[in-house]
C-alpha positions in Angstrom: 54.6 -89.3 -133.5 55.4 -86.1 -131.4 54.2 -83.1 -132.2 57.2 -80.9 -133.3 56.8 -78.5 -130.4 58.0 -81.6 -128.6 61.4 -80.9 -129.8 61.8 -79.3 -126.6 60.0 -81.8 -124.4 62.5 -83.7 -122.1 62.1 -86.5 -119.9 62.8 -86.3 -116.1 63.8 -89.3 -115.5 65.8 -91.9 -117.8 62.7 -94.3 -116.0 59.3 -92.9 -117.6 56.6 -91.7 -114.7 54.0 -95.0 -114.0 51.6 -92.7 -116.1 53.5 -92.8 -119.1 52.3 -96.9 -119.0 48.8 -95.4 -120.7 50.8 -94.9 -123.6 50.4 -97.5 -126.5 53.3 -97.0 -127.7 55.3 -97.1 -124.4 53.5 -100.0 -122.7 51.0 -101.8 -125.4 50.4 -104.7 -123.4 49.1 -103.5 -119.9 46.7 -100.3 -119.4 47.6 -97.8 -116.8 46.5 -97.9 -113.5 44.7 -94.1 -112.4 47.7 -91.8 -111.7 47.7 -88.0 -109.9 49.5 -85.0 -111.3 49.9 -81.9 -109.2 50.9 -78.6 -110.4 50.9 -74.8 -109.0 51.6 -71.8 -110.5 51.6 -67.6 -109.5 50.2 -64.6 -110.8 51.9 -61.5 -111.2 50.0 -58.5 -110.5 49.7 -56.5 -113.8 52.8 -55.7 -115.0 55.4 -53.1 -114.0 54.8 -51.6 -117.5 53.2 -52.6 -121.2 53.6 -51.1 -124.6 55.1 -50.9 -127.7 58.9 -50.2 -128.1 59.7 -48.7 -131.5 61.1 -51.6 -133.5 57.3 -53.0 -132.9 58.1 -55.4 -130.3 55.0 -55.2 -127.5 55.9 -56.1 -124.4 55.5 -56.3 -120.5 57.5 -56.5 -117.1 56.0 -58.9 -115.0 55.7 -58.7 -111.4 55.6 -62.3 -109.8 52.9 -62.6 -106.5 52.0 -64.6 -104.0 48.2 -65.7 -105.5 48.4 -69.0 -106.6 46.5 -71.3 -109.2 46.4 -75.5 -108.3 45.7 -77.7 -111.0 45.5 -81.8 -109.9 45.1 -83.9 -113.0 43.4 -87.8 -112.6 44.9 -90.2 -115.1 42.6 -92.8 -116.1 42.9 -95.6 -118.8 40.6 -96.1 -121.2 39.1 -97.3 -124.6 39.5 -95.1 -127.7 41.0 -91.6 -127.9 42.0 -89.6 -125.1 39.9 -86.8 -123.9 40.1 -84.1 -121.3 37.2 -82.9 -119.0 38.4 -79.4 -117.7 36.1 -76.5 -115.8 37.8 -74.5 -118.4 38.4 -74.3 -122.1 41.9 -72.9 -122.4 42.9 -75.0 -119.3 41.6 -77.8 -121.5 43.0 -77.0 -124.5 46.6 -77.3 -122.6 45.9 -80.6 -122.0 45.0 -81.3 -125.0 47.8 -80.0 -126.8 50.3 -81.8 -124.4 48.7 -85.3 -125.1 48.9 -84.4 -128.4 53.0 -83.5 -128.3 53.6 -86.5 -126.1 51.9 -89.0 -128.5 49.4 -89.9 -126.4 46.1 -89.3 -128.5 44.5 -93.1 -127.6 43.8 -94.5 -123.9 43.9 -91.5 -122.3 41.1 -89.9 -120.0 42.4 -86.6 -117.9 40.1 -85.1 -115.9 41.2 -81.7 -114.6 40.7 -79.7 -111.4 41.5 -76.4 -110.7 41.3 -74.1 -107.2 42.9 -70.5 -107.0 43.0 -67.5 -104.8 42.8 -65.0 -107.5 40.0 -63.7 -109.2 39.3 -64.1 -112.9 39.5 -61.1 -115.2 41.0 -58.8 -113.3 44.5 -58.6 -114.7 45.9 -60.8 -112.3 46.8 -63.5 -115.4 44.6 -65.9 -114.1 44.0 -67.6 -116.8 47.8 -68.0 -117.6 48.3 -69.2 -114.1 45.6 -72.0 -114.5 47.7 -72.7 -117.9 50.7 -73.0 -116.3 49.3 -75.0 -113.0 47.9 -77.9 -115.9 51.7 -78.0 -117.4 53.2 -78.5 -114.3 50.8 -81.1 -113.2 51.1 -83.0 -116.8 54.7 -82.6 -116.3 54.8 -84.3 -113.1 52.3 -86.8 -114.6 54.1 -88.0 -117.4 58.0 -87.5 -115.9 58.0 -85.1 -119.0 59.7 -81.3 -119.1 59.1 -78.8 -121.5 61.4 -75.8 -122.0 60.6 -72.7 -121.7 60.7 -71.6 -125.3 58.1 -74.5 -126.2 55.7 -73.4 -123.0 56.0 -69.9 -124.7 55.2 -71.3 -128.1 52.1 -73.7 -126.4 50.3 -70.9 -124.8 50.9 -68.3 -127.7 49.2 -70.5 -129.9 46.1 -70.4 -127.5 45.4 -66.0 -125.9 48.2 -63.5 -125.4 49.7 -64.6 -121.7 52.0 -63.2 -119.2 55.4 -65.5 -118.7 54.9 -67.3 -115.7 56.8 -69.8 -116.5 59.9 -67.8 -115.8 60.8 -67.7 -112.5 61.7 -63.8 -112.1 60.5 -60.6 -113.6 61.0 -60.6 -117.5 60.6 -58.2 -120.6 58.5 -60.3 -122.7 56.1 -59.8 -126.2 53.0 -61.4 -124.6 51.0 -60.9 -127.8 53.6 -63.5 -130.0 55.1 -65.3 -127.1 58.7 -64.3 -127.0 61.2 -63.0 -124.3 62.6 -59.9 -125.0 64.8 -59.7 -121.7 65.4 -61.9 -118.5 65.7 -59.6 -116.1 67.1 -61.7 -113.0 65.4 -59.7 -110.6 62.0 -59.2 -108.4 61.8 -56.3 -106.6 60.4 -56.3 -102.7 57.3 -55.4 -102.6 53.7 -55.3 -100.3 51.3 -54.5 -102.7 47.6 -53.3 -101.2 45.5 -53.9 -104.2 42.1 -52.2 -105.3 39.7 -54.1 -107.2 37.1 -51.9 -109.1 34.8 -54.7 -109.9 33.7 -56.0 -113.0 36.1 -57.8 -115.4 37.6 -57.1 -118.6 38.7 -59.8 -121.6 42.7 -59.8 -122.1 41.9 -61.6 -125.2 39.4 -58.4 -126.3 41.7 -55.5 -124.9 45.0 -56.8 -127.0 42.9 -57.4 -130.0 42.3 -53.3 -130.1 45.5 -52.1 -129.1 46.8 -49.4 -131.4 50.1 -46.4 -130.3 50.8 -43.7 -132.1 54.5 -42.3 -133.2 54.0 -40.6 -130.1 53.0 -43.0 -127.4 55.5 -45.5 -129.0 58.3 -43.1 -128.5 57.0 -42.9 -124.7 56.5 -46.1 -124.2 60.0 -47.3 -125.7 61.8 -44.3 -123.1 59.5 -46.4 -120.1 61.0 -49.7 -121.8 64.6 -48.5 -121.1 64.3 -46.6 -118.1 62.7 -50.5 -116.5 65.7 -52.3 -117.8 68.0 -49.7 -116.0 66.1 -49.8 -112.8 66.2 -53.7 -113.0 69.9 -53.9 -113.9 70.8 -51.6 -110.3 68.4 -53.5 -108.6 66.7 -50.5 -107.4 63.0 -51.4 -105.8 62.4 -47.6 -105.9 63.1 -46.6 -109.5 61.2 -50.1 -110.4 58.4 -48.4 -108.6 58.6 -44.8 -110.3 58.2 -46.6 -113.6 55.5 -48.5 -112.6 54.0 -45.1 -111.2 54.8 -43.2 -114.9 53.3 -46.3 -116.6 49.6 -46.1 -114.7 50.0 -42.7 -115.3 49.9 -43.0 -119.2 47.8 -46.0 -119.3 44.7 -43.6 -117.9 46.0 -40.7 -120.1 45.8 -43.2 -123.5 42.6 -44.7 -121.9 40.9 -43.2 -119.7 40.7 -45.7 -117.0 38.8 -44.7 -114.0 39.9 -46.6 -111.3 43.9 -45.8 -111.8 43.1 -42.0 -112.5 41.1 -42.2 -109.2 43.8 -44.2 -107.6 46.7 -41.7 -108.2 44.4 -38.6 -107.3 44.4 -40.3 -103.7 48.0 -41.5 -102.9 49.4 -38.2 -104.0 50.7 -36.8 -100.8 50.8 -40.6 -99.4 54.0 -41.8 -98.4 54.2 -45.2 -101.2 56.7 -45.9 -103.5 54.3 -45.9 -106.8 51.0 -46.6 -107.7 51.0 -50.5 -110.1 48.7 -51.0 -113.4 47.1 -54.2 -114.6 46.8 -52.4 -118.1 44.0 -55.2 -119.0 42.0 -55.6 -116.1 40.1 -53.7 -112.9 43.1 -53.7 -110.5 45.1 -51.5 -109.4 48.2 -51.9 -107.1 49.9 -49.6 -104.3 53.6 -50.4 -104.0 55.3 -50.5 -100.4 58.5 -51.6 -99.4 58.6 -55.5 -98.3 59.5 -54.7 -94.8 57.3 -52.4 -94.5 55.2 -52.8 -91.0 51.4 -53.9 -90.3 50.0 -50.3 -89.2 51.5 -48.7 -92.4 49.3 -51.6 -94.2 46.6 -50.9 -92.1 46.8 -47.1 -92.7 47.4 -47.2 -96.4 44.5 -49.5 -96.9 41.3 -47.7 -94.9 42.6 -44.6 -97.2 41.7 -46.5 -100.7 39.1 -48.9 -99.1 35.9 -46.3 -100.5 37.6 -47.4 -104.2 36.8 -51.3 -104.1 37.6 -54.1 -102.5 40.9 -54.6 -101.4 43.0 -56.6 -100.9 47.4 -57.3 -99.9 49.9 -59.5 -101.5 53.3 -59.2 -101.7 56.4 -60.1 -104.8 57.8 -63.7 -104.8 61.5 -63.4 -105.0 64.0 -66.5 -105.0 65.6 -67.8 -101.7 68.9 -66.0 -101.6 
């Protein structure tokens, strides 16, 4: 019987994926032959802004980038109940939880590989992205697709996570899973990151988050004035909020290597200066066609901050 977030599980195919043969109740008589799944996913680099608007709702703007994780999945039949070998327990639990929705709890072993070019920790929603990455390659493992609302519902019931799964930038309450806004956009951005070192627990940091009257009524203003810079499409404004929203992240907390950050690029000719509100990152926004030797130039004058690194937005082929 399927779990009942399969409600929202579909099948690709009206012919189930040669995988789906491990399933007693799909193909009692034969055992599966070993079967690959391949799946990818991005990060997005902190978000554009996070808080708490004043009806409750946290949320965050995500900022899609070109850091990847790769998850390929070995299907193999076997004798008793299914069981996942993962490098990683939420990665794992995924998997678990998808063999559980599709029925498949006997004759299963999945064993799970992961590779990405993002650090862990960081803000970066590496851990989301490697959550993501196992979907993808279940979905293409199984011929199955699950909606967005259920991959919400999957990963809420695991950490707080950043929307991935949607393919632009989107308001979203990462804390309970649920969209607040599509926003239909990405904005065009290089991005010259600075990595502080260290890492920090997303799962700690939203456990202790706590606004005032006062940083709620900021924090909704930020909300709206996103939205409307999103709705023009205007990269620009998008990177002024993101600039106001570093800004009172390291006035609520303190945090050193933003505060350090903006003290440099004031004077700099950027568009804004980009949070990852729960990790050691920070991000310096530049137009997408902007050249090499502005790159260049911009990082040597924030290299003494960390190590640092470039990527630039994902946006959709026009």
């Amino acid at each position: 019987m399927l779990d009942p977030l399969g409600a929202q599980l579909s099948w690709r195919n009206p012919e189930p994926a040669p995988a789906v043969a491990a399933l007693a109740h799909l193909a009692p008589e034969r055992p599966a032959a070993p079967a690959l799944g391949r799946g990818h996913a991005c990060a997005s680099f902190g978000e554009i802004a996070q808080g708490r608007r004043c009806d409750g709702e946290d949320f965050l703007i995500t900022l899609p980038v070109a850091l990847w994780s790769r998850c390929r999945i070995r299907l193999e039949p076997i004798v008793g109940p299914s069981r996942v070998e993962a490098p990683l327990p939420k990665s794992r639990g995924v998997a678990e939880k998808l063999l559980h929705m599709l029925g498949a709890e006997h004759g299963i072993r999945l064993r799970l590989a992961l590779e990405r070019d993002m650090p862990i920790g960081k803000g970066l929603s590496s851990s989301t992205a490697d959550m993501l990455a196992v979907v993808r390659a279940c979905q293409e493992l199984f011929g199955a697709v699950l909606s967005e609302d259920t991959i919400s519902r999957l990963f809420a019931g695991i950490e707080p996570h950043d929307p991935l799964h949607y393919p632009m930038s989107v308001a979203y309450n990462h804390r309970r899973g649920r969209l607040l806004a599509r926003l239909d956009y990405v904005p065009d951005f290089h991005i010259v990151g600075v990595d502080a070192g260290g890492m920090i627990c997303t799962e700690r940091y939203n456990q202790c988050l706590d606004f005032s009257p006062t940083w709620i009524d900021l924090y909704q203003g930020l909300y709206e004035r996103v939205l409307a810079a999103f709705a023009r499409h205007d990269d620009a404004a998008i990177a002024r909020c993101a600039w106001h929203a570093a800004e009172l992240h390291v006035a609520r907390t303190g945090n050193r290597l933003l505060r350090r950050l903006l003290a440099q690029v004031d004077g700099m000719d950027v568009l804004g200066v980009l949070p990852t509100h729960s990790g050691t990152c920070g991000g310096i926004l530049l137009p997408g066609n902007v050249d090499a030797a502005k790159l260049d130039a911009v990082q040597a004058q924030v290299q003494h901050l960390g190590r640092v690194f470039r990527t630039h937005t994902l946006r959709p082929p026009p």
